[in-house]
NUTOR-646622 format. One record per residue (C-alpha): residue number from 1; residue in one letter; chain; x, y, z. Coordinates in steps of 0.1 Angstrom, whole numbers. Layout:
<sites>
   fifi   marfi   filum      xx      yy      zz
    NUM       A       A       X       Y       Z
...
</sites>
This chain:
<sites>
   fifi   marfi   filum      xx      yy      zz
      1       X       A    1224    1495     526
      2       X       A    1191    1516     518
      3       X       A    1165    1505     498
      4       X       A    1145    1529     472
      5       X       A    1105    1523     477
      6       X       A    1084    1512     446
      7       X       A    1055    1520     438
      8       X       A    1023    1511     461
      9       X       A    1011    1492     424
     10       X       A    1045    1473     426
     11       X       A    1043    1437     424
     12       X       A    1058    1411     446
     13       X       A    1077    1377     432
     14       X       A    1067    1343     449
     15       X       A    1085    1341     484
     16       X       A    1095    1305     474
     17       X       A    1120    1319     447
     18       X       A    1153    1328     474
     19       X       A    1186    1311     474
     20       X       A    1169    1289     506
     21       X       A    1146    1274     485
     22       X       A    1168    1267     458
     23       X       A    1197    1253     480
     24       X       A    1166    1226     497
     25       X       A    1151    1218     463
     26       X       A    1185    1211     453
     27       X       A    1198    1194     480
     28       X       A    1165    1167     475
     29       X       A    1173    1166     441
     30       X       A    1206    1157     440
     31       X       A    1200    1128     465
     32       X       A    1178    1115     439
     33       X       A    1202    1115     410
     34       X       A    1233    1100     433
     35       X       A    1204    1071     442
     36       X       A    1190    1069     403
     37       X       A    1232    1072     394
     38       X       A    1248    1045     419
     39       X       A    1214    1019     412
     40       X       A    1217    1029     374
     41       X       A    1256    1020     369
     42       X       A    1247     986     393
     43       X       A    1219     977     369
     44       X       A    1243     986     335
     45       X       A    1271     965     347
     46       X       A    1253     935     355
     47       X       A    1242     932     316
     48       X       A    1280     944     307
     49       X       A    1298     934     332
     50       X       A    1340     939     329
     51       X       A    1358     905     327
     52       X       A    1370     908     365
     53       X       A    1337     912     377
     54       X       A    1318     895     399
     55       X       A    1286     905     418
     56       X       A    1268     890     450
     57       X       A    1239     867     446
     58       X       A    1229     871     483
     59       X       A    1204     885     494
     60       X       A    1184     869     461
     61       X       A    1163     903     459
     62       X       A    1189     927     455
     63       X       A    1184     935     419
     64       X       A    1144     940     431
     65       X       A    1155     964     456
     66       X       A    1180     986     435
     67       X       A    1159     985     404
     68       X       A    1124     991     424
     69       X       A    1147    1020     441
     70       X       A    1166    1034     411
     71       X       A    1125    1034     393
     72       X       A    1109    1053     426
     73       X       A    1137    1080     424
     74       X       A    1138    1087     390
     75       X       A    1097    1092     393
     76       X       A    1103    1111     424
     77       X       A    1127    1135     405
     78       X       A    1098    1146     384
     79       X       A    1079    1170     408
     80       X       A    1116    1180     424
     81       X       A    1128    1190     395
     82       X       A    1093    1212     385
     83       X       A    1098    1227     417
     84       X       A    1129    1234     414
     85       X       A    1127    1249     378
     86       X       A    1103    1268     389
     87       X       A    1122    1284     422
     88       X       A    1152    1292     399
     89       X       A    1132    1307     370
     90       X       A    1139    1340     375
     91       X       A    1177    1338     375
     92       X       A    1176    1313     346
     93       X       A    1158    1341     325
     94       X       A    1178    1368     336
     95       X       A    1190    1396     315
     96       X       A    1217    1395     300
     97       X       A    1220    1358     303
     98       X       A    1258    1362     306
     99       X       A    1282    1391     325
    100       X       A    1316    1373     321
    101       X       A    1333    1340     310
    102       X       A    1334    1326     345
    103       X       A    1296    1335     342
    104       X       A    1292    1320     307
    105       X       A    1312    1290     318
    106       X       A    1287    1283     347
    107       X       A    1256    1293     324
    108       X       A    1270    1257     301
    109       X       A    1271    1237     329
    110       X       A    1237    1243     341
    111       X       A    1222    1246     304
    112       X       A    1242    1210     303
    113       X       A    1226    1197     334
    114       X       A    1187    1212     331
    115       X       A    1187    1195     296
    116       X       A    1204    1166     300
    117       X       A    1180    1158     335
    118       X       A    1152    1163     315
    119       X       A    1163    1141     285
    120       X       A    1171    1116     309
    121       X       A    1140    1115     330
    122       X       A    1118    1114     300
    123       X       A    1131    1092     283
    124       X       A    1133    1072     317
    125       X       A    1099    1074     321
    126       X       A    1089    1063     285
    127       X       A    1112    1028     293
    128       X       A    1088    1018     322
    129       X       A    1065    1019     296
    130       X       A    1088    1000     265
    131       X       A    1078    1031     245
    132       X       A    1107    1041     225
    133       X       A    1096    1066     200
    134       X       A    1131    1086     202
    135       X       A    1161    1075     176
    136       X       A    1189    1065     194
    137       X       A    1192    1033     217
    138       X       A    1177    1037     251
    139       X       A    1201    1018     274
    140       X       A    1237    1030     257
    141       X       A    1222    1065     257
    142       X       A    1208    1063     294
    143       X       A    1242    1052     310
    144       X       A    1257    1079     296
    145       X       A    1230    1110     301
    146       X       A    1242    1096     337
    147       X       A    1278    1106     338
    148       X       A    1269    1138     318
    149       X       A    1243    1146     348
    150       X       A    1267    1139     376
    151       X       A    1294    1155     364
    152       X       A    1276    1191     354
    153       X       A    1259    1183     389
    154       X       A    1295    1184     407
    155       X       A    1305    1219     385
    156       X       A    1275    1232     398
    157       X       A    1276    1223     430
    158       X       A    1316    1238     429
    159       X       A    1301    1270     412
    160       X       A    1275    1277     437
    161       X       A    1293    1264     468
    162       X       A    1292    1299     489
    163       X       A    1251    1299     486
    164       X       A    1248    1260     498
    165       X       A    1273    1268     531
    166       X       A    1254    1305     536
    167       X       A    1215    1291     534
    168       X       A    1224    1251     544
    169       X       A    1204    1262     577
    170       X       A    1169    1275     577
    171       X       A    1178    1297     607
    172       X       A    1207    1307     589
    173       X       A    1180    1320     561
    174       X       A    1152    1337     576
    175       X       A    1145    1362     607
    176       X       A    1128    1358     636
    177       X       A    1095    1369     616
    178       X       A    1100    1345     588
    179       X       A    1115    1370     566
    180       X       A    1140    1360     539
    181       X       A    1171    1375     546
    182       X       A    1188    1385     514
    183       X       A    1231    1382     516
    184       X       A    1242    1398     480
    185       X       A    1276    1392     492
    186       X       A    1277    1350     480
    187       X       A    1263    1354     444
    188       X       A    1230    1343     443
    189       X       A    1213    1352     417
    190       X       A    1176    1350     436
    191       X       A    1178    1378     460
    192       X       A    1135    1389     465
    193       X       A    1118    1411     446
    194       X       A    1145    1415     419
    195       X       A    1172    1429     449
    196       X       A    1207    1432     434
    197       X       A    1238    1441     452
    198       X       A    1255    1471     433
    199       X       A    1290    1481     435
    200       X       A    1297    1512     460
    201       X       A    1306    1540     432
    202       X       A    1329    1565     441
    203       X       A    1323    1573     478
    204       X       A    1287    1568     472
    205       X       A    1275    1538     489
    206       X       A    1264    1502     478
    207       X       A    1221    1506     472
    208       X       A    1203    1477     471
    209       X       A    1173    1483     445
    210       X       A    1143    1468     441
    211       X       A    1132    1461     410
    212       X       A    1104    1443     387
    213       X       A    1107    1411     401
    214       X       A    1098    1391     368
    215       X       A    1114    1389     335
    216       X       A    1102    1404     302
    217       X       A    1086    1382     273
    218       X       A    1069    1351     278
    219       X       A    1091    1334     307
    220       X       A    1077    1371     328
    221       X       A    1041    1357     319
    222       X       A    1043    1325     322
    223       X       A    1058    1331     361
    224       X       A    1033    1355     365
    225       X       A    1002    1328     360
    226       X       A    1021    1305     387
    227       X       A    1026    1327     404
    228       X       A     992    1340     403
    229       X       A     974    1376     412
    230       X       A    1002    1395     435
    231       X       A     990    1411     464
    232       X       A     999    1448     459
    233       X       A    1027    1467     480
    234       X       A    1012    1484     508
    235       X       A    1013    1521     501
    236       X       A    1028    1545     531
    237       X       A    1006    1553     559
    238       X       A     983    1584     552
    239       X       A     994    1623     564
    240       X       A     956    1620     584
    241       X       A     972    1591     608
    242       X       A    1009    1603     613
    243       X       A    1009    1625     643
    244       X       A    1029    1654     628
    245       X       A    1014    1655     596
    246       X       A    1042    1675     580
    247       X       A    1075    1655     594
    248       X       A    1053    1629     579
    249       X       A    1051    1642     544
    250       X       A    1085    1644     540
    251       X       A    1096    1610     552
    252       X       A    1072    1593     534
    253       X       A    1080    1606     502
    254       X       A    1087    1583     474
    255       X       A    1110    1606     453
    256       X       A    1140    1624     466
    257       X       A    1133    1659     475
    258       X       A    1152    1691     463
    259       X       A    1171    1695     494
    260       X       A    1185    1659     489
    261       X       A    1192    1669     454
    262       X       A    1212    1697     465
    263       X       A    1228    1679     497
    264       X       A    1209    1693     524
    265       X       A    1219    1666     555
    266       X       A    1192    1668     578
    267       X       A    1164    1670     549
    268       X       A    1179    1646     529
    269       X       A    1182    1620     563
    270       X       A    1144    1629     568
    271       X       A    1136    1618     533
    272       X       A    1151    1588     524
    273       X       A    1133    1570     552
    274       X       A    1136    1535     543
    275       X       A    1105    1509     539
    276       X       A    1091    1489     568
    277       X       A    1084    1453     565
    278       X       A    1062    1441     592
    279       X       A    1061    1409     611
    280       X       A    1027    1401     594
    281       X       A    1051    1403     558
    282       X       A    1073    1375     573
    283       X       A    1037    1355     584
    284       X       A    1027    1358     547
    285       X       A    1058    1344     533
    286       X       A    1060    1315     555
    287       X       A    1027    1303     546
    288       X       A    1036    1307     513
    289       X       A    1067    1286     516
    290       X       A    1048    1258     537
    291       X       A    1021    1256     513
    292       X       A    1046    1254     483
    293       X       A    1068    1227     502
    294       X       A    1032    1210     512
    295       X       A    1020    1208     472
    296       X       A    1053    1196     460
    297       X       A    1055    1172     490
    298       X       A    1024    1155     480
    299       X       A    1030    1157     446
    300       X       A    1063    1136     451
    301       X       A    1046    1108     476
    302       X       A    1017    1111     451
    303       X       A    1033    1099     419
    304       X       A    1054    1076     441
    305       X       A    1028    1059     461
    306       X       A    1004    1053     429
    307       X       A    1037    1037     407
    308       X       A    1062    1018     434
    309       X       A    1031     990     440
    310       X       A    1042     972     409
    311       X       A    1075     967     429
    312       X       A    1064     968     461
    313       X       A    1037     945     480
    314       X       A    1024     968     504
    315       X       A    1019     997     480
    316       X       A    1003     970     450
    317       X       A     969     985     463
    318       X       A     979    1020     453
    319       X       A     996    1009     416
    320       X       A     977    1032     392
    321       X       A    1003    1044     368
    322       X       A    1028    1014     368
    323       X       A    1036     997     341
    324       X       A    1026     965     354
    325       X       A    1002     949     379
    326       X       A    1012     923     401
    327       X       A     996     890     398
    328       X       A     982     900     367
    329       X       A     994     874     332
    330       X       A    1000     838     328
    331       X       A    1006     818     360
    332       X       A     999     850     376
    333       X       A    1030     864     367
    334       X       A    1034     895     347
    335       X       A    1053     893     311
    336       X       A    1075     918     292
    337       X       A    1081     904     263
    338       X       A    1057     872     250
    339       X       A    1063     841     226
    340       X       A    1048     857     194
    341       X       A    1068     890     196
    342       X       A    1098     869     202
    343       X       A    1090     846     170
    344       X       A    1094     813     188
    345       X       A    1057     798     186
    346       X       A    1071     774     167
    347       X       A    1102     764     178
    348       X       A    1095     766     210
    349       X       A    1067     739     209
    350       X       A    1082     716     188
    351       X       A    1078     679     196
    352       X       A    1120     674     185
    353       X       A    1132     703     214
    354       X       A    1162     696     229
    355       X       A    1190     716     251
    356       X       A    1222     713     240
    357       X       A    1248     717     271
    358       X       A    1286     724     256
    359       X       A    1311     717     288
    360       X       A    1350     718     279
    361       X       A    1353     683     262
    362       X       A    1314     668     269
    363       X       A    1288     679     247
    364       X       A    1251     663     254
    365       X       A    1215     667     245
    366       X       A    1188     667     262
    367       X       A    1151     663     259
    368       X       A    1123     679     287
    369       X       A    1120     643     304
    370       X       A    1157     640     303
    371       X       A    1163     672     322
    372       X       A    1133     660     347
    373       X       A    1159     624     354
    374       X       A    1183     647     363
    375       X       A    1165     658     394
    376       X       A    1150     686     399
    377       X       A    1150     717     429
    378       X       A    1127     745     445
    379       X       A    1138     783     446
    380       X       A    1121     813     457
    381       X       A    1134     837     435
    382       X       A    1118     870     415
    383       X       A    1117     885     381
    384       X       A    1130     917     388
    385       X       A    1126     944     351
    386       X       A    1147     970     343
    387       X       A    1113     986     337
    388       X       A    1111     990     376
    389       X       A    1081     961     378
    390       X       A    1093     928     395
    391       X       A    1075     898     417
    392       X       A    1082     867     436
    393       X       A    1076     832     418
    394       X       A    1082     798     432
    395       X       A    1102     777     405
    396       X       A    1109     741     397
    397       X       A    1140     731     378
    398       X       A    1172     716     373
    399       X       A    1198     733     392
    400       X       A    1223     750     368
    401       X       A    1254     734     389
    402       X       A    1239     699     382
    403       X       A    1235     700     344
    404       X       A    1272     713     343
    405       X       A    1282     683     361
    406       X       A    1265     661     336
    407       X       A    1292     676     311
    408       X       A    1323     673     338
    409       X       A    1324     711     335
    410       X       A    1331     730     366
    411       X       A    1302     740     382
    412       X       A    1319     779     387
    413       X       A    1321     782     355
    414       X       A    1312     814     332
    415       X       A    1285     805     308
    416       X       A    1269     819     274
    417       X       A    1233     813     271
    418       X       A    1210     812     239
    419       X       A    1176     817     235
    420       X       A    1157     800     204
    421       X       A    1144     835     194
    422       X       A    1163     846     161
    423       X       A    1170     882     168
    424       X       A    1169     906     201
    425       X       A    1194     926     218
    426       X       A    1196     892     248
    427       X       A    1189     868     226
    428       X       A    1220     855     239
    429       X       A    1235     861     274
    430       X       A    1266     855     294
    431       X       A    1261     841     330
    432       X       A    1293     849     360
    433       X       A    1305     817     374
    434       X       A    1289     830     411
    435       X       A    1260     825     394
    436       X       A    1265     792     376
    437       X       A    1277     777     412
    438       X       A    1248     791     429
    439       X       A    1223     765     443
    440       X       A    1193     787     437
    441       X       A    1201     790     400
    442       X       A    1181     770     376
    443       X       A    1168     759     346
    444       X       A    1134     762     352
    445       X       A    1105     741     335
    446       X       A    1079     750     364
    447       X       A    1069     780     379
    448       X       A    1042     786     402
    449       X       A    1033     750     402
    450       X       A    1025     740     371
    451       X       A    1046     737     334
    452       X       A    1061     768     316
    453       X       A    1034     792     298
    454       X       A    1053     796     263
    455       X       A    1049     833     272
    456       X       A    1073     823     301
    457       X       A    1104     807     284
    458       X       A    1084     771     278
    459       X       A    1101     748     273
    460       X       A    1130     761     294
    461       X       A    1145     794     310
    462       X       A    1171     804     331
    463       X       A    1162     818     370
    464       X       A    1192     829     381
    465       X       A    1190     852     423
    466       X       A    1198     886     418
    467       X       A    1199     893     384
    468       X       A    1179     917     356
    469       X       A    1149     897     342
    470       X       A    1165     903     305
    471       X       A    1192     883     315
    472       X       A    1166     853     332
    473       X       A    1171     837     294
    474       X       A    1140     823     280
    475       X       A    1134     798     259
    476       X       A    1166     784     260
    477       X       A    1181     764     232
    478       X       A    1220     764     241
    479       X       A    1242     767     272
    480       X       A    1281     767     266
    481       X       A    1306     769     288
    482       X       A    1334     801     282
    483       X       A    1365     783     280
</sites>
């Protein structure tokens, strides 16, 4: 293929916008929406779990882990998926937007999936912060942005599968000098500086062009400023430093000559000398590509390291943006949702509180000092948000197996749960039967070593290992057993 020179005022398109770079970016980001999609569907099932299921209560952090995780990736897609955007610009804007049905097909799916990610990840974010200034309900709507996202995300994937096997390999990708090289032959839309492979015509053969880089309009602009000032084209070498001045002015002309126009051979050969990208190009381009990797790099570890502290201990230091702060709230332990938004300041405190325990023939009441005869048991255990924020807290109770046995219910036994609030989405909860059985579930009354703050579920909540903290019932008023 030959390659028609621009202008010496032609501009040059970022080096970071190639099918490489869009194959890597991609690569990270679809990691991070198979973690944020397999954590995501864990989390959704514990609160609606199908009748068949059940789910391990060992290790007793596991919901930390997966939430924490499932949080730190869906932050983490933020910068990937700027970068990303931003490497696939070009062929996102390009004109005309659609050449075929195949083409138009492929054009949904990623309309579908650019959308539908940043729908998700918003809206994502805005939960960390219970900020819900959108319509529709967050968690119902979030489960299934999910299935929408992975399954554009596998048509994509299908659709661009020759350009992931051709530029997998970063030596597959570049030359020796760092240059991009550019294979029009597996579709990608992101050959540099504009290059598109043409169809041979006739017995002419295939030419590939270079042309304006950027698209027209605002998107051209706008790519432009991110781009920044482009360096310009370097313009042929002057006639003064070519040793035979006239040979020289002729191959460096920019235009076609009249002997080419009329099919002279040997004038025609001498003209259409083709351009000469030198190593020092390639040197450019790979400092361009490390700094753009570098920025987005830091940008990812940045928003990470300054949100995961207020799931993570060691990084607590570094929590800037997260929505909650360790050790910070009653007892030292951070609260979602307190008494007086819940409407149980009353109730709650009420000299005549008492739990009522429904087992399959037994019913029994029972008063704070009551539940105290009963013994009570020590677990290490943490409140672990859907919000991403969760902590270790050492609690004091009666352990859930026990008070079952005080109604000759079996302590495996599947269990609905009310709270004394009047209204809320968990104002009542169902609890598995491996959870029920589990010796490290309890019904609480200390934590931390002292009573219950009301804003913790006084009188009484459920602790339960392994489980969302929406589902760790607070200020319980009612445990049944499912018959």
């Amino acid at each position: 293929m030959r390659r028609i020179l621009l202008d010496a005022r032609a501009v040059t398109a970022s080096p970071n916008r190639n099918a490489r770079s869009a194959v890597v970016w991609g690569r990270l980001l679809g990691i991070a929406f198979v973690v944020c999609f397999g954590t995501g569907v864990y989390s959704h099932l514990l609160q609606d779990p199908l009748p068949w299921m059940r789910f391990p209560t060992r290790p007793t952090q596991l919901y930390q882990f997966t939430q924490g995780l499932h949080i730190t990736a869906g932050i983490a897609i933020i910068p990937l998926l700027l970068a990303k955007l931003n490497v696939v610009m070009p062929a996102l804007a390009q004109v005309p937007p659609v050449r075929g049905v195949l083409h138009l097909l492929e054009r949904l799916s990623i309309a579908v999936l650019v959308s539908a990610s940043i729908v998700q990840v918003g809206t994502g974010l805005l939960n960390t912060y219970q900020w819900y200034p959108f319509p529709f309900p967050f968690r119902q709507t979030h489960n299934a942005m999910a299935y929408v996202i992975i399954g554009s995300l596998i048509v994509h994937i299908a659709s661009k599968l020759p350009v992931i096997a051709r530029y997998w390999r970063a030596r597959d990708a570049y030359d020796a000098d760092g240059r991009f090289v550019a294979d029009p032959t597996v579709g990608s839309e992101l050959l540099p500086d504009g290059r598109e492979a043409r169809p041979a015509v006739g017995e002419r053969p295939a030419v590939e062009q270079t042309v304006g880089s950027y698209p027209r309009g605002l998107t051209g602009r706008l790519l432009r400023w991110v781009d920044g000032p482009a360096a310009p084209a370097r313009a042929p070498e002057s006639l003064a430093e070519r040793p035979d001045s006239a040979s020289a002015a002729r191959g460096s002309s920019l235009e076609p000559s009249l002997e080419d126009a009329a099919g002279g051979a040997g004038a025609g050969r001498a003209s259409r000398q083709e351009s000469i990208e030198r190593p020092a190009d390639g040197g450019r381009q790979r400092i361009a590509r490390r700094g753009f990797v570098a920025g987005v790099t830091a940008a990812t570890v940045g928003v990470v390291a300054l949100t995961a502290g207020q799931s993570n201990r060691l990084l607590e230091p570094l929590n800037v943006f997260g929505a909650r702060r360790r050790d910070v709230g009653p007892q030292e332990l951070p609260v979602n949702r307190t008494a007086r938004a819940a409407g149980v300041l009353a109730t709650a405190t009420a000299a005549d509180w008492t739990l009522t325990v429904v087992g399959p023939d037994v019913t029994r009441t029972f008063s704070r000092a009551e539940l105290v005869a009963l013994g009570t048991a020590t677990a290490e255990l943490p409140i672990s948000c859907v919000e991403g924020w969760s902590q270790m807290a050492s609690w004091r109770g009666v352990r859930m197996r026990d008070l079952l046995a005080s109604v000759q219910a079996d302590p495996a036994s599947p269990l609905r749960i009310t709270s004394l609030e009047k209204r809320g989405g968990y104002r009542v909860t169902e609890m598995g039967p491996e959870y029920a059985s589990d010796p490290t579930t309890l019904l609480a009354l200390e934590v931390n070593g002292g009573t219950l703050d009301l804003d913790h579920g006084f009188p009484a909540r459920v602790i339960a290992p392994g489980r969302p903290g929406v589902l760790q019932t607070k200020w319980v008023g009612k445990i049944e057993v499912i018959r």
